[in-house]
KOLKOL-202906 format. One record per residue (C-alpha): residue number from 1; residue in three letters; chain; x, y negated, z. Coordinates in Angstrom, 3 decimals, always signed. Last residue first. Example, Ala and Ser with C-alpha at 12.3 -4.5 7.8 and 13.67 -1.06 7.14 Angstrom:
<pts>
<pt><pos>2</pos><code>Ser</code><unit>A</unit><xx>+13.670</xx><yy>+1.060</yy><zz>+7.140</zz></pt>
<pt><pos>1</pos><code>Ala</code><unit>A</unit><xx>+12.300</xx><yy>+4.500</yy><zz>+7.800</zz></pt>
</pts>
This chain:
<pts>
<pt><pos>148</pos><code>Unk</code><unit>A</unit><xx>+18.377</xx><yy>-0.456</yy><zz>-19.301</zz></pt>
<pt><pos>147</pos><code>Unk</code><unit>A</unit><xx>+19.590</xx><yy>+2.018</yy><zz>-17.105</zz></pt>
<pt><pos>146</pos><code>Unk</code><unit>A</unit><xx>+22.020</xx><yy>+2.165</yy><zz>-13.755</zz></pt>
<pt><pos>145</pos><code>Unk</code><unit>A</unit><xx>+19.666</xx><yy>+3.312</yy><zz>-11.695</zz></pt>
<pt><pos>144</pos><code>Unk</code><unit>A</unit><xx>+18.735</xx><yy>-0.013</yy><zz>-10.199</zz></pt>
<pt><pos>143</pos><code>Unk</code><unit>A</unit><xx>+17.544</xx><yy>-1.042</yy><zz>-13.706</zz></pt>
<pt><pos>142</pos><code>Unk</code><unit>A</unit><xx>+15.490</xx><yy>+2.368</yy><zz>-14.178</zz></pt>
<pt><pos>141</pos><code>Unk</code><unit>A</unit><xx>+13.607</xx><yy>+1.955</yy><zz>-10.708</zz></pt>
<pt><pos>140</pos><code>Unk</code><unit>A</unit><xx>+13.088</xx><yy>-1.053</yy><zz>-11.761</zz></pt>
<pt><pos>139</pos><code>Unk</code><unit>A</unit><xx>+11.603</xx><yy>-0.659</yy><zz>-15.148</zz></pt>
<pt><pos>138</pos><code>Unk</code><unit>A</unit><xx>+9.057</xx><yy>+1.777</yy><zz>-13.875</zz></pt>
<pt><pos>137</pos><code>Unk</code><unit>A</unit><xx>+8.199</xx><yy>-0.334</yy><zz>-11.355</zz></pt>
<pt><pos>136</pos><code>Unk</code><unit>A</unit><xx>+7.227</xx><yy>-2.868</yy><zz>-13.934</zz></pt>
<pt><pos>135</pos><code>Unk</code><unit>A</unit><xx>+5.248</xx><yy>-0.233</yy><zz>-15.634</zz></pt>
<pt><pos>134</pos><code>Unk</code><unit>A</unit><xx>+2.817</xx><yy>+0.478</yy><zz>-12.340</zz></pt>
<pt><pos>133</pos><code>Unk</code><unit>A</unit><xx>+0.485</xx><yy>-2.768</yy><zz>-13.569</zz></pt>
<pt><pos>132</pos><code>Unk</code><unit>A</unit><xx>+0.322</xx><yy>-0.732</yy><zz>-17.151</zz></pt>
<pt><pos>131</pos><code>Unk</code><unit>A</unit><xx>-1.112</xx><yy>+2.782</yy><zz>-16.047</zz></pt>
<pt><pos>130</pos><code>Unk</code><unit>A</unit><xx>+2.371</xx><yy>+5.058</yy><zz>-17.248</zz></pt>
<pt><pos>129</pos><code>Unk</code><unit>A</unit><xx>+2.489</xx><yy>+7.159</yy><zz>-20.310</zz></pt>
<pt><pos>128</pos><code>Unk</code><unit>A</unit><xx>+5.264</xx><yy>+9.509</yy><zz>-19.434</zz></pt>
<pt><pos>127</pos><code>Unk</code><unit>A</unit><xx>+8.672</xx><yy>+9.949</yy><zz>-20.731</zz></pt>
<pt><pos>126</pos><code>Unk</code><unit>A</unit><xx>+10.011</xx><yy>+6.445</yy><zz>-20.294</zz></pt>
<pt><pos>125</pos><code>Unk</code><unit>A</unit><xx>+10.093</xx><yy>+7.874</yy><zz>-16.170</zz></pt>
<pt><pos>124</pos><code>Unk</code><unit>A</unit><xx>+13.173</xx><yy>+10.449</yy><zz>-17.275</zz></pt>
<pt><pos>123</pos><code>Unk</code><unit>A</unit><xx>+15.678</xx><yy>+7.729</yy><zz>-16.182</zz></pt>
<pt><pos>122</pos><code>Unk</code><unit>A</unit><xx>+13.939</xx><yy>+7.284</yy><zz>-12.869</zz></pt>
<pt><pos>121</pos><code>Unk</code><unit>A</unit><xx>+14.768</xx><yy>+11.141</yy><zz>-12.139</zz></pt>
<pt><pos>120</pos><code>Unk</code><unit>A</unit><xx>+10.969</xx><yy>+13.174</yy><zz>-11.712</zz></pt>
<pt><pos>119</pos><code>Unk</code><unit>A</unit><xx>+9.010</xx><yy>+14.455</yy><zz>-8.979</zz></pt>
<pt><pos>118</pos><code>Unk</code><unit>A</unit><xx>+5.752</xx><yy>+15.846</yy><zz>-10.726</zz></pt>
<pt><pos>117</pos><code>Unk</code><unit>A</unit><xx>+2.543</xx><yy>+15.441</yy><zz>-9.251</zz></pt>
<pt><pos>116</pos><code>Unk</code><unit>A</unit><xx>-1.137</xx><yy>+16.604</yy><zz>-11.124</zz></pt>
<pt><pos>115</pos><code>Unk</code><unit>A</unit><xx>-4.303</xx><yy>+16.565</yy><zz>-12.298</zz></pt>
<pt><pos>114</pos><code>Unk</code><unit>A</unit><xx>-4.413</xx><yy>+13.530</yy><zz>-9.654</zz></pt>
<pt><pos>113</pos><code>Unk</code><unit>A</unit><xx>-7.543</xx><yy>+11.782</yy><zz>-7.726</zz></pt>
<pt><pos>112</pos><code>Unk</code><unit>A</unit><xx>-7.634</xx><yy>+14.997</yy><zz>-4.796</zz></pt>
<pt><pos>111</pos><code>Unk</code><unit>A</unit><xx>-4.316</xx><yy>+16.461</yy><zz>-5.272</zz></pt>
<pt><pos>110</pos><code>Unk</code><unit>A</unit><xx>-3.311</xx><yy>+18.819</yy><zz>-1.519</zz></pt>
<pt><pos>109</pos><code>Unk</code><unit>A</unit><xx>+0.403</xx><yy>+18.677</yy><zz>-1.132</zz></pt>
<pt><pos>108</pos><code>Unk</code><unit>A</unit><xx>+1.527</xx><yy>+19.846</yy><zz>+2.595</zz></pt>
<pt><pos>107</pos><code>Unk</code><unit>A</unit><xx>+2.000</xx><yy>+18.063</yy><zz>+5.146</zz></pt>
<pt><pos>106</pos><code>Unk</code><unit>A</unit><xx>+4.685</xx><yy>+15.946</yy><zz>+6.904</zz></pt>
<pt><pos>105</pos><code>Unk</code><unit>A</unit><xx>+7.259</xx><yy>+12.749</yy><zz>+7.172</zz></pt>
<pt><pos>104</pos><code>Unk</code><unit>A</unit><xx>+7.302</xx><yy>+11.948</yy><zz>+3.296</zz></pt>
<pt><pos>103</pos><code>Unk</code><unit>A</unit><xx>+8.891</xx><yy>+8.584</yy><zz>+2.529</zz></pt>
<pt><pos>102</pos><code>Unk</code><unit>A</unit><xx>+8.364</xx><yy>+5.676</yy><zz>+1.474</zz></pt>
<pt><pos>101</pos><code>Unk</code><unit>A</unit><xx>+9.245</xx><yy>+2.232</yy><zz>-0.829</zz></pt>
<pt><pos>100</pos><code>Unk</code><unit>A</unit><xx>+6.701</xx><yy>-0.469</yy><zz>-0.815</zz></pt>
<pt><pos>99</pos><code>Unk</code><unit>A</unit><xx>+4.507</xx><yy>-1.039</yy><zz>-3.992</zz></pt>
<pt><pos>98</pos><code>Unk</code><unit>A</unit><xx>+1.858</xx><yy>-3.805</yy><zz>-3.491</zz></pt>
<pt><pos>97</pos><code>Unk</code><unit>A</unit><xx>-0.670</xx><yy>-4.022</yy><zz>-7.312</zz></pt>
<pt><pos>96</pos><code>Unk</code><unit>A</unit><xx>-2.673</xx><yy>-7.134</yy><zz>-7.324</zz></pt>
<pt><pos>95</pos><code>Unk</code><unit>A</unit><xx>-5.451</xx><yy>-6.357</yy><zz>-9.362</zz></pt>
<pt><pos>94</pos><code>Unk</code><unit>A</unit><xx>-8.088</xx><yy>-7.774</yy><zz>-11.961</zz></pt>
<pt><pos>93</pos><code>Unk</code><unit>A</unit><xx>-10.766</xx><yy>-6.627</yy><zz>-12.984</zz></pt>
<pt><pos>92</pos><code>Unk</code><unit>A</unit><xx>-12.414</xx><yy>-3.775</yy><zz>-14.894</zz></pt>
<pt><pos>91</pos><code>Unk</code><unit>A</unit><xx>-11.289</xx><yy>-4.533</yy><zz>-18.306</zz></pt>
<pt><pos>90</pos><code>Unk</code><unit>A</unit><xx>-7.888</xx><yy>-4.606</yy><zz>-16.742</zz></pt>
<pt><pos>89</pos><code>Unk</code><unit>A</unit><xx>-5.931</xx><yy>-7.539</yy><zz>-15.922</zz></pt>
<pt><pos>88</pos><code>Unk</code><unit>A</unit><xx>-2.325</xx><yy>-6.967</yy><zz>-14.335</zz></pt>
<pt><pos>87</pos><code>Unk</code><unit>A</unit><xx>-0.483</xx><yy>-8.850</yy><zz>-11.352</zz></pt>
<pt><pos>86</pos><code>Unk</code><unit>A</unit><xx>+2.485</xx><yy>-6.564</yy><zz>-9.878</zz></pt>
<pt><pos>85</pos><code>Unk</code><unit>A</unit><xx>+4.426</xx><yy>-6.605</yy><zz>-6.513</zz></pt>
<pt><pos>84</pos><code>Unk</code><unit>A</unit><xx>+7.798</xx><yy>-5.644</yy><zz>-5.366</zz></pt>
<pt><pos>83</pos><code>Unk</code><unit>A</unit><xx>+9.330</xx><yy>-3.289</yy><zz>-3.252</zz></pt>
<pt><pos>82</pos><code>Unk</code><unit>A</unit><xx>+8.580</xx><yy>-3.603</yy><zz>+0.110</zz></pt>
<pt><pos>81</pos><code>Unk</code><unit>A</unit><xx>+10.768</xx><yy>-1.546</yy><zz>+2.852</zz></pt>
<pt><pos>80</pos><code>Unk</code><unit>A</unit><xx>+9.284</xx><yy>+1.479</yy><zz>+4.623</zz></pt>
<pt><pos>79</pos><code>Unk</code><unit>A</unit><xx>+5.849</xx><yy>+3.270</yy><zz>+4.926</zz></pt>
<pt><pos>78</pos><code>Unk</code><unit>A</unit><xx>+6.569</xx><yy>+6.411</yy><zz>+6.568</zz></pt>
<pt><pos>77</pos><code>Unk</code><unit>A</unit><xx>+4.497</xx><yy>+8.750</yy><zz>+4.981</zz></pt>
<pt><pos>76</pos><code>Unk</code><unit>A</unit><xx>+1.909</xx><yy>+11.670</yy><zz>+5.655</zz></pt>
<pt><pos>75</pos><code>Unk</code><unit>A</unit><xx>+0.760</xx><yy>+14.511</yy><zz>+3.091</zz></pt>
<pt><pos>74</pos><code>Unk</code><unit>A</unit><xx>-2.855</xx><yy>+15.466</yy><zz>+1.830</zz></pt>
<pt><pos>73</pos><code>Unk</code><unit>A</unit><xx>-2.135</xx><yy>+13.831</yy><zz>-1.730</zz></pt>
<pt><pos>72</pos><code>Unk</code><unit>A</unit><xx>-5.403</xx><yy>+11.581</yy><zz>-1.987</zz></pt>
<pt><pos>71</pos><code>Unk</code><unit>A</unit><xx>-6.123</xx><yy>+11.132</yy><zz>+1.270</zz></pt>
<pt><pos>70</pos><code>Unk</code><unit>A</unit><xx>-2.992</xx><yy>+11.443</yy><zz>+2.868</zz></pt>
<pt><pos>69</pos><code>Unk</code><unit>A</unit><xx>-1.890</xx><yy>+8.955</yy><zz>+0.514</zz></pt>
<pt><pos>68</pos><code>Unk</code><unit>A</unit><xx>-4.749</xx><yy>+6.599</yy><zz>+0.668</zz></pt>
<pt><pos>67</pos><code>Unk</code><unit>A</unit><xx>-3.778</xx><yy>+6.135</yy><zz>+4.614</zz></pt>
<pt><pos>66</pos><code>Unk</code><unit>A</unit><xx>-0.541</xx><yy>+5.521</yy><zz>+4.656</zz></pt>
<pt><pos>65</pos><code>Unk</code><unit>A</unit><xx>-0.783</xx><yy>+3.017</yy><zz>+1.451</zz></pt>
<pt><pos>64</pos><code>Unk</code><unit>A</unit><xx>-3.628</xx><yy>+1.002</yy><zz>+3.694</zz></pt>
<pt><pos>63</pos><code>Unk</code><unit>A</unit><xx>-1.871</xx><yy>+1.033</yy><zz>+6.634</zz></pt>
<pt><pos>62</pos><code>Unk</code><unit>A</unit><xx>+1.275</xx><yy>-0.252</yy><zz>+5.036</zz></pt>
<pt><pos>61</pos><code>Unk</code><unit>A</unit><xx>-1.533</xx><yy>-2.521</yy><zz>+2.681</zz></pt>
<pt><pos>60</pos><code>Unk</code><unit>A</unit><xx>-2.946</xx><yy>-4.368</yy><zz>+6.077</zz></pt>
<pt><pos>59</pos><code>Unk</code><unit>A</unit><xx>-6.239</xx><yy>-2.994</yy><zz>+6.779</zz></pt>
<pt><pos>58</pos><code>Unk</code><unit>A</unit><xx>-9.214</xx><yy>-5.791</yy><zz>+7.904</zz></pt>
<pt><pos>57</pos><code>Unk</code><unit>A</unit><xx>-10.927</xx><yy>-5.097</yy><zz>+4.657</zz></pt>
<pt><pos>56</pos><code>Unk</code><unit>A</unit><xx>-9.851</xx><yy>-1.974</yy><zz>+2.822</zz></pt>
<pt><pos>55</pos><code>Unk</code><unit>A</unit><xx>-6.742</xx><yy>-2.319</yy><zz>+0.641</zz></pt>
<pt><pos>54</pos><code>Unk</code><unit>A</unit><xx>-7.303</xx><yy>-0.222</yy><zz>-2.738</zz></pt>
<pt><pos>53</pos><code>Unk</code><unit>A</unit><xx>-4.957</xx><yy>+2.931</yy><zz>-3.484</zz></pt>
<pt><pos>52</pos><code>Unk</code><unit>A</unit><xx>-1.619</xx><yy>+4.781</yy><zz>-3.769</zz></pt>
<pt><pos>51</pos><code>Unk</code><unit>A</unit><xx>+0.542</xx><yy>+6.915</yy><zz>-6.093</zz></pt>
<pt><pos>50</pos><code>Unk</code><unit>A</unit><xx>+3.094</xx><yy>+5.521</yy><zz>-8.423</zz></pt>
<pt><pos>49</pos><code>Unk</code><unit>A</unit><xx>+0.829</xx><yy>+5.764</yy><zz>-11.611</zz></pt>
<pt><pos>48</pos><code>Unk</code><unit>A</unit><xx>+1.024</xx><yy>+7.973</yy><zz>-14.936</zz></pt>
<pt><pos>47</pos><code>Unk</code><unit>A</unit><xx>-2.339</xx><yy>+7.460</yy><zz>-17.091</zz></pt>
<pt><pos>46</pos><code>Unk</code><unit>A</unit><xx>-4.700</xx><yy>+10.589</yy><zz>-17.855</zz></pt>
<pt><pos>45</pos><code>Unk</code><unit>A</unit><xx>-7.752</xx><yy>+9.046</yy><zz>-16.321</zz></pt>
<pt><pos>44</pos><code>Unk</code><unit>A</unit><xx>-7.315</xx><yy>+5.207</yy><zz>-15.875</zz></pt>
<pt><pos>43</pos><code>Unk</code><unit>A</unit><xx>-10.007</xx><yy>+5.042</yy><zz>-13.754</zz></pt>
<pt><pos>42</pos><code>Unk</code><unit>A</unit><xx>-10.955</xx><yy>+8.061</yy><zz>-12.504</zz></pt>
<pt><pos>41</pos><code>Unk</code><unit>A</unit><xx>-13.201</xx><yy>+11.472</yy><zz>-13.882</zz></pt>
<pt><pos>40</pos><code>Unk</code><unit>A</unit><xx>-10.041</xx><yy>+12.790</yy><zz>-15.555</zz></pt>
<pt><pos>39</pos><code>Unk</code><unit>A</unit><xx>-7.786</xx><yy>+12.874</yy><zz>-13.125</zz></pt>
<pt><pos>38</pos><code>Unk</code><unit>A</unit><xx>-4.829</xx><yy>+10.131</yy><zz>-12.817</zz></pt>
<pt><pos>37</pos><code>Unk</code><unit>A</unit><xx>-1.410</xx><yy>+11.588</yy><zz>-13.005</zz></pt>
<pt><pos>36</pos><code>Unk</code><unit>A</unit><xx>+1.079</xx><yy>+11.046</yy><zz>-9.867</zz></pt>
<pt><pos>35</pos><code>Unk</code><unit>A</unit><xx>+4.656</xx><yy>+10.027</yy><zz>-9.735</zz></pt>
<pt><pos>34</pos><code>Unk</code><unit>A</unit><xx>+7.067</xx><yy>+11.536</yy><zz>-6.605</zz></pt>
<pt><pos>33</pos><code>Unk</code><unit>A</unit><xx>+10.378</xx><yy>+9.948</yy><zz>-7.161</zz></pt>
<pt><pos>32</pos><code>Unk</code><unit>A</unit><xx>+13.634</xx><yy>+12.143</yy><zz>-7.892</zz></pt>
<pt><pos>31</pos><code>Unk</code><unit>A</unit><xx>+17.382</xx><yy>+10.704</yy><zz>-6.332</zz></pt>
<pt><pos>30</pos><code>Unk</code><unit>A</unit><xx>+17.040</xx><yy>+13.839</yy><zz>-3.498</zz></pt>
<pt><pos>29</pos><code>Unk</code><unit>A</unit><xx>+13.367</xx><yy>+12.325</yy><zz>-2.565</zz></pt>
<pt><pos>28</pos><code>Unk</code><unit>A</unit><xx>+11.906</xx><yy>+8.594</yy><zz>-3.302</zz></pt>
<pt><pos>27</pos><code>Unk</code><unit>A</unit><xx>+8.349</xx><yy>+8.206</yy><zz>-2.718</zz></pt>
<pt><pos>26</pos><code>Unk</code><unit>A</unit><xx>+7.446</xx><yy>+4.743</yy><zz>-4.548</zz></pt>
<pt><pos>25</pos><code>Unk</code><unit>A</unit><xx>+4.371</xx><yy>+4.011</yy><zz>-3.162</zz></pt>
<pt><pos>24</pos><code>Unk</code><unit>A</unit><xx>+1.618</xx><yy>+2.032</yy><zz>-4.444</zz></pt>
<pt><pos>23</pos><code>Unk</code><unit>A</unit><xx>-0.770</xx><yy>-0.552</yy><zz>-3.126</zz></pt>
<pt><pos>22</pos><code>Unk</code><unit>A</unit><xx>-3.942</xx><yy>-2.129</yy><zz>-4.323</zz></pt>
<pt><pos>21</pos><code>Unk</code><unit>A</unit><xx>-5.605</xx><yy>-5.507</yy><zz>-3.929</zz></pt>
<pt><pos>20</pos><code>Unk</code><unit>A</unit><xx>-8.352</xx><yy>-6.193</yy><zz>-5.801</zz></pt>
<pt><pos>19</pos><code>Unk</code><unit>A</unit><xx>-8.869</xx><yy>-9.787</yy><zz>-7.684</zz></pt>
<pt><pos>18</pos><code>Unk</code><unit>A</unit><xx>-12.504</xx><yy>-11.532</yy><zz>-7.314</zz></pt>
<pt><pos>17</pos><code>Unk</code><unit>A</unit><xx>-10.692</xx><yy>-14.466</yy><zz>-5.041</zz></pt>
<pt><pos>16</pos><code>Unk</code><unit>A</unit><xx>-7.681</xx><yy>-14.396</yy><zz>-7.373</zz></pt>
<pt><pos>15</pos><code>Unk</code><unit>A</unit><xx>-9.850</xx><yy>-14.945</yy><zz>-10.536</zz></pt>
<pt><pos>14</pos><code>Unk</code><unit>A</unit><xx>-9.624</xx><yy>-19.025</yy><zz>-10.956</zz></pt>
<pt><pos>13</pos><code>Unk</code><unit>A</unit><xx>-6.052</xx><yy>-18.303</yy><zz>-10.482</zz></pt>
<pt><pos>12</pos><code>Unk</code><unit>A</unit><xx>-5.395</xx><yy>-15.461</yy><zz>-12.728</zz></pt>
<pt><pos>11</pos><code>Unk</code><unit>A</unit><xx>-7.333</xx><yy>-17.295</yy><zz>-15.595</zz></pt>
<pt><pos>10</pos><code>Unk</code><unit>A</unit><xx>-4.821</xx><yy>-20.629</yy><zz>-14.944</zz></pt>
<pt><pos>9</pos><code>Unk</code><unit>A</unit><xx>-1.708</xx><yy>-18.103</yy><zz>-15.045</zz></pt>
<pt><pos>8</pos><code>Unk</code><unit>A</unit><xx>-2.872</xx><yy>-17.312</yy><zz>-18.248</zz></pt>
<pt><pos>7</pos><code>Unk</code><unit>A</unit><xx>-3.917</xx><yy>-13.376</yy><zz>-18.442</zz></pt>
<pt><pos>6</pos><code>Unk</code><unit>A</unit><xx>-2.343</xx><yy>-10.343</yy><zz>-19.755</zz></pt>
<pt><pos>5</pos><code>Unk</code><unit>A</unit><xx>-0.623</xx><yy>-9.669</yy><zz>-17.261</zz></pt>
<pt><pos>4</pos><code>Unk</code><unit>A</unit><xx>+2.687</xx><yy>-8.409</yy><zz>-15.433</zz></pt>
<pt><pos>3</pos><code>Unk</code><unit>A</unit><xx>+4.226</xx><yy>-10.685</yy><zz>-12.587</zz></pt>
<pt><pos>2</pos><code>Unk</code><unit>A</unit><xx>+7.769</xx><yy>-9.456</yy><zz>-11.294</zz></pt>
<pt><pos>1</pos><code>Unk</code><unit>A</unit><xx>+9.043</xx><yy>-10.271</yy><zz>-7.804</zz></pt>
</pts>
């Protein structure tokens, strides 16, 4: 597991109880994964993300990722192994960011909190301006794909 923020450990502590969790998933097809831009009227409008959303109470996050994603990208997944996890501070809060591997079982691609989807090779991912608590996945995905 690899921590990202901007915080002291101490400041992350005192703020876990106010802290959101989040998932991602990293939607691996034919050695491209699926990465999502954030429209213009969200958070983080413009920014690069691994698609996913915020944990509703009593949801655990592989019901939580299956569910944001046919919400926001109209398609179902198979939530499989975990993948790592990611602390970051924005001016907004704090999240913990859950990314679990997945995979597309059905539907068809319907964007309602992206501009757009693009399905890109991992060592093409330095070419877009990723949200900063999806950048350690970034670097990942690179390592395990043979790049520094």
């Amino acid at each position: 597991m690899k921590y990202r923020t901007d915080m002291k450990d101490r400041d992350v502590m005192k703020n876990r109880a106010d802290m959101k969790l989040v998932t991602a998933a990293i939607i691996i097809n034919s050695g491209k994964v699926l990465i999502a831009q954030r429209a213009e009227n969200q958070n983080q409008a413009g920014k690069w993300e691994f698609p996913g959303g915020k944990v509703e109470p009593g949801e655990t996050p592989e019901e939580c990722l299956k569910r944001e994603i046919k919400e926001e990208l109209g398609i179902n997944i198979e939530v499989k192994d975990f993948f790592g996890e990611s602390i970051y501070h924005y001016d907004t809060g704090a999240i913990k960011l859950i990314a679990y591997k997945a995979q597309w079982t059905d539907g068809e691609y319907k964007l309602t909190a992206h501009s757009q989807i693009k399905w890109v090779k991992p060592q093409e991912l330095d070419n877009y301006d990723f949200a900063p608590a999806d950048i350690c996945f970034v670097e990942r995905l690179k390592r395990e794909n043979g790049q520094k």
